[in-house]
C-alpha positions in Angstrom: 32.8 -33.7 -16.0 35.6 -33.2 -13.0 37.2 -30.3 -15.0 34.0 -28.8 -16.5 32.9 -28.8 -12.7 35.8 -26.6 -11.4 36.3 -24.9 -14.5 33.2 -23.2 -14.0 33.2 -23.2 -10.5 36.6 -21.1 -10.9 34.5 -18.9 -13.8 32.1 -18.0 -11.4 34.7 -17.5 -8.6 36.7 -15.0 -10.6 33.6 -12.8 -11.0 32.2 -12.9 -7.8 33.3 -13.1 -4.1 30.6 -15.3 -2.1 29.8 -19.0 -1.0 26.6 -19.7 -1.0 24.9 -22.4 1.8 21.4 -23.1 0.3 20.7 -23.3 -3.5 17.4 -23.0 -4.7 16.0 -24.1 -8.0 13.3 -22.1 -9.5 10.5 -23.7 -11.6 8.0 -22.8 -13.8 6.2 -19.1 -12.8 8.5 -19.3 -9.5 11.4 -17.1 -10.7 10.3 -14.0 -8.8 11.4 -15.8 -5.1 14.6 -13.5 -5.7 12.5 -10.7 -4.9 13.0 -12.2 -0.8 16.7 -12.2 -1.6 19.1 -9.2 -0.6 21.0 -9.3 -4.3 24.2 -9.1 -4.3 25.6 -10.8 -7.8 23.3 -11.7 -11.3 25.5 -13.7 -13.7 23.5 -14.2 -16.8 23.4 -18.1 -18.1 25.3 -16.6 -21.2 28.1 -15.7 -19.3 29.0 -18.8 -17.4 31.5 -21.0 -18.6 30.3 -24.5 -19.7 26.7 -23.3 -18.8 23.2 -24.2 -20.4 20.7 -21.8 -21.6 17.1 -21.9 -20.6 14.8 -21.9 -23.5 11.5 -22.2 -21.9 9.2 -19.7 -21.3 9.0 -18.8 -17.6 12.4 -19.5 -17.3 14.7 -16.4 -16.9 18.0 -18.4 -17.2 20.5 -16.2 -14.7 22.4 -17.3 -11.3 21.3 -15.3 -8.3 23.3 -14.8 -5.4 22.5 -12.7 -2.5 21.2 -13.5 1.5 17.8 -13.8 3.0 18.6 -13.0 6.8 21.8 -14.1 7.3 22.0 -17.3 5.1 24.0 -17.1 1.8 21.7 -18.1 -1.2 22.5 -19.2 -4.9 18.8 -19.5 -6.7 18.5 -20.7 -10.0 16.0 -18.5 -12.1 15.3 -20.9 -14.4 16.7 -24.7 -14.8 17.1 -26.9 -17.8 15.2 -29.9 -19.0 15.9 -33.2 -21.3 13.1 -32.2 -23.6 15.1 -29.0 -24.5 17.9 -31.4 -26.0 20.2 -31.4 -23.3 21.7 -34.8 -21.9 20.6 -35.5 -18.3 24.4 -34.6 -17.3 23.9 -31.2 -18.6 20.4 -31.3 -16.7 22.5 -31.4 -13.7 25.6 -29.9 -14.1 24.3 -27.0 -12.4 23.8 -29.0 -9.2 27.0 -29.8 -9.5 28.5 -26.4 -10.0 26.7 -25.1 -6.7 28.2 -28.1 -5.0 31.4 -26.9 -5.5 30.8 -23.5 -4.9 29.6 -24.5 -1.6 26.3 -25.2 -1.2 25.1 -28.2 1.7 21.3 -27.3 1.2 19.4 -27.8 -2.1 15.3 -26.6 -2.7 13.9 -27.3 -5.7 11.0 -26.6 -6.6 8.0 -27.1 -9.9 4.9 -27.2 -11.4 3.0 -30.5 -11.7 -0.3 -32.0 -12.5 -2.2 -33.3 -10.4 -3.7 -37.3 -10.2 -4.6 -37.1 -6.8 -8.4 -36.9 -6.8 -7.9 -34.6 -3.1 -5.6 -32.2 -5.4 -7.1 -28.8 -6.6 -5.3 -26.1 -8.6 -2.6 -24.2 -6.7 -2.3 -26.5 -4.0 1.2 -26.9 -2.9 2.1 -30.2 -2.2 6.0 -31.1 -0.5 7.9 -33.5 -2.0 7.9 -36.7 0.3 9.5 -39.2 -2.4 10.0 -39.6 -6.4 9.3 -42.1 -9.5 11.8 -42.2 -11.8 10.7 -42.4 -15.2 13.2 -40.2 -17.7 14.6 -42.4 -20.3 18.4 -41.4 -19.1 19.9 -41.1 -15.5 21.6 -39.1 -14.8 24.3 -40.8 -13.1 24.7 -43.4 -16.2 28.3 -43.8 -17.0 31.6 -44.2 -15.2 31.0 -42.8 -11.8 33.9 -40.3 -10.4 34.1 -40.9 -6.9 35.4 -37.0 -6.4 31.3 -36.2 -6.5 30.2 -39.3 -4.9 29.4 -42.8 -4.9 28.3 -45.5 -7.4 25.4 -46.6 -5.7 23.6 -44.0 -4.3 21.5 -44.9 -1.2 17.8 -43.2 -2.2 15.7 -44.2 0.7 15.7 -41.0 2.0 15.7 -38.4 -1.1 14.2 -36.0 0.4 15.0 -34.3 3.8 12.4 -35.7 6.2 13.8 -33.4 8.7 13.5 -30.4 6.6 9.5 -31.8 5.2 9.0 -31.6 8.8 10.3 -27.7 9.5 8.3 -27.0 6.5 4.9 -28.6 7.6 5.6 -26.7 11.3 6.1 -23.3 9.8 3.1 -23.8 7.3 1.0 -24.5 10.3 2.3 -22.0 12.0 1.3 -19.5 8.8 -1.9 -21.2 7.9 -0.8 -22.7 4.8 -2.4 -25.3 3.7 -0.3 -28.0 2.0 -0.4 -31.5 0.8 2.2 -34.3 0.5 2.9 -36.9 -1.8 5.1 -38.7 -4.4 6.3 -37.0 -7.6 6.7 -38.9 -10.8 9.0 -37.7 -13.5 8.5 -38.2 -17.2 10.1 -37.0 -19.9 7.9 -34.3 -21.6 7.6 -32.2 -23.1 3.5 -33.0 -24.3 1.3 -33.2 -21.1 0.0 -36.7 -19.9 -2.4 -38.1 -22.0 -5.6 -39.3 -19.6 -4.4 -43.0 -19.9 -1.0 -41.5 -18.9 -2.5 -39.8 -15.8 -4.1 -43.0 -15.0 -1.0 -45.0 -15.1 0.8 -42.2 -12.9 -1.8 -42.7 -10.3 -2.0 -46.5 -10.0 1.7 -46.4 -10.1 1.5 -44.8 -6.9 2.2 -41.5 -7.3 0.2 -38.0 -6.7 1.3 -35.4 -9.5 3.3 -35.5 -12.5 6.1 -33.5 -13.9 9.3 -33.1 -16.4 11.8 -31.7 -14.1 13.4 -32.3 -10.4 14.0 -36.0 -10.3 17.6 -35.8 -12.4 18.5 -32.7 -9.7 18.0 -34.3 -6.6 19.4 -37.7 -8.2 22.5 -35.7 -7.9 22.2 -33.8 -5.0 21.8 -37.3 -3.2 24.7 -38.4 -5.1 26.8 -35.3 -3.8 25.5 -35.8 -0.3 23.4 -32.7 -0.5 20.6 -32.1 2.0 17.2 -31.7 -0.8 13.7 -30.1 0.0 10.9 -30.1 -2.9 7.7 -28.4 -3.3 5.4 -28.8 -6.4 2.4 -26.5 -7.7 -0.3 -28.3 -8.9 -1.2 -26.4 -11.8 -3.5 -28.6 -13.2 -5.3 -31.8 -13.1 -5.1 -34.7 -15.1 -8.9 -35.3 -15.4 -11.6 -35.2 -18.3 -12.4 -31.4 -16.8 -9.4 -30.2 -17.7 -7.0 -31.9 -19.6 -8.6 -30.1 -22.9 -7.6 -27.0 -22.2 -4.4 -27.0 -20.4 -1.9 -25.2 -21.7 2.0 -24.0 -20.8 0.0 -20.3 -20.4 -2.2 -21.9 -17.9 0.6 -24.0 -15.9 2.4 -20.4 -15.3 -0.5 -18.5 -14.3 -1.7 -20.7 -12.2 1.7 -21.2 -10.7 2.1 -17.6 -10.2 -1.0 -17.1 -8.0 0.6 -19.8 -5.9 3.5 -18.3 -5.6 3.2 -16.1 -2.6 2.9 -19.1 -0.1 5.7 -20.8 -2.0 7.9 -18.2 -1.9 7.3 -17.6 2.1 7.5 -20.9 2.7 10.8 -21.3 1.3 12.3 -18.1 2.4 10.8 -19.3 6.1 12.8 -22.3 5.5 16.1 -20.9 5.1 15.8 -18.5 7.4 14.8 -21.3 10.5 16.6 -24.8 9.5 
């Protein structure tokens, strides 16, 4: 993993001139944040060394490197799951990748449904803590202490100082948002309504197939991690017969405006 690492950290390096402080990971019907970013480089999936390709819809599959103010930005259009086929280290390896390439900042962000009873779609709900429950981790296997620890410490997975910029500046924008616990599963069906159930009395607020492997990693690699989730729909009788990966991106896409200010608001002020 090591050499794939800087292999491709060398790939990109050869191609393009710039170090990046924040990278952002684009979810489902979020790809267009890039349209903040003063674009400097694209590098297609395709044309990375070692690299994934996206193969869900919604997901452009291209790196993205330009500045918003003046803070260097890598965003991910489009991130890669363990329901396409990939192994959970290929999940990550991008993490990993924009590690190396020198990243200290990571913002992921999703679309979830929603358990919460308090949850309506397109709320935007910040990321306070995770459930992991993907079949693989991401950090099974012999750990190489060049990325990080064995144990990783995960009481704090997400940034509680950057939750906090984020709830000041959405005040400050009148932005409602909510907070709560995201659980991962492994998709790729939705939640069945005893699912949904089980989600909620295991303490969490929304559900989701993506996020929990990358900031796994990003922890692992000491990386500061903000996320943000879309509920796009709810795991209720009302809707659950008629939800469909259609719906989940248009309903992400009419939330994306306040997502995409938020985050550009972040990077710009923490």
């Amino acid at each position: 993993m090591w050499d794939k690492v800087q292999q491709t950290v060398s790939c990109i390096k050869e191609k393009i001139d710039f170090t990046p402080e924040y990278g952002v990971i684009l979810g489902s019907g979020l790809g267009s944040f890039t349209e903040e970013m003063n674009i400097e480089f694209v590098l297609p999936y395709n044309e990375i060394q070692n690299f994934p390709v996206s193969t869900v819809q919604g997901h452009k599959g291209a790196l993205v490197f330009g500045t918003i103010g003046d803070k260097k930005v890598v965003a991910m259009q489009g991130r890669f799951h363990y329901y396409e086929g990939y192994s959970m280290k290929e999940v990550t390896f991008p993490v990993r990748v924009m590690k190396f390439l020198g990243i200290n900042k990571l913002i992921v962000s999703n679309a979830s449904g929603g358990v919460n009873p308090n949850y309506r779609v397109g709320d935007i709900m910040i990321i306070k803590d995770h459930i992991n429950f993907a079949p693989e981790h991401p950090l099974r296997g012999i750990n190489d202490e060049r990325f990080g620890p064995r144990f990783v410490n995960m009481s704090e997975p997400y940034s509680r100082k950057m939750i906090a910029k984020v709830k000041e500046l959405a005040d400050n924008l009148n932005i409602e948002i909510k907070e709560g616990v995201y659980l991962g599963l492994q998709g790729p069906t939705f939640e069945t309504l005893a699912e949904y159930k089980m989600v909620k009395i295991l303490g969490a607020d929304c559900v989701g197939m993506s996020t929990v492997p990358e900031v796994i990693v990003a922890r692992h690699m000491d990386l500061e991690t903000f996320g943000v989730s879309v509920i796009t729909d709810m795991g209720d009788e009302d809707s659950i017969e008629t939800i469909s990966h259609n719906e989940v991106l248009e309903a992400a896409q009419k939330a994306e405006p306040k997502v995409r200010t938020l985050i550009k608001e972040l990077i710009l002020k923490y």
